[in-house]
C-alpha positions, 0 to 999 in steps of 0.5 A: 444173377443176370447182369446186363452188357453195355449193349443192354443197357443201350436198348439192343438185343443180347447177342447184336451189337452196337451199330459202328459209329463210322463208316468207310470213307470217313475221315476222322482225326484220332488219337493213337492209344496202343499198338496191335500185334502186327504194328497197327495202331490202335485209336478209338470213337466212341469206344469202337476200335479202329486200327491204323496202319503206320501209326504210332502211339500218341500220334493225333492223326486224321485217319481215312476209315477202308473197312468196317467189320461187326467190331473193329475196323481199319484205316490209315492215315491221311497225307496232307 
């Protein structure tokens, strides 16, 4: 039985994606839930995952987004 993606169920095509809920430029404080294959680490918004370079896991950090791809996209973290 056909069984419909979380996009689906959102009223999006099969096949698109969600729209990214940040943008580059965007400053958001994140949680750091894991850690990427290379050292990132690895936070969410919304379910969207964003990697942080020179983030640890469980470091709350505000993150400055660079690059937003389809699903993922890259940040690191703000001196203050």
């Amino acid at each position: 039985m056909y069984r419909r993606s979380r996009y689906e169920q959102r009223g999006f095509e099969r096949g698109s994606s969600a729209p990214a809920p940040v943008k580059a430029g965007d400053t958001p404080t994140v949680k750091i839930e894991g850690q990427g294959k290379s050292g990132d680490g690895i936070a969410r918004v919304q379910g969207f995952v964003i990697f942080v370079s020179g983030a640890n896991v469980g470091d709350e950090v505000k993150v400055r987004i660079n690059e937003v791809r389809q699903r993922f996209a890259t940040a690191e973290v703000v001196k203050e």
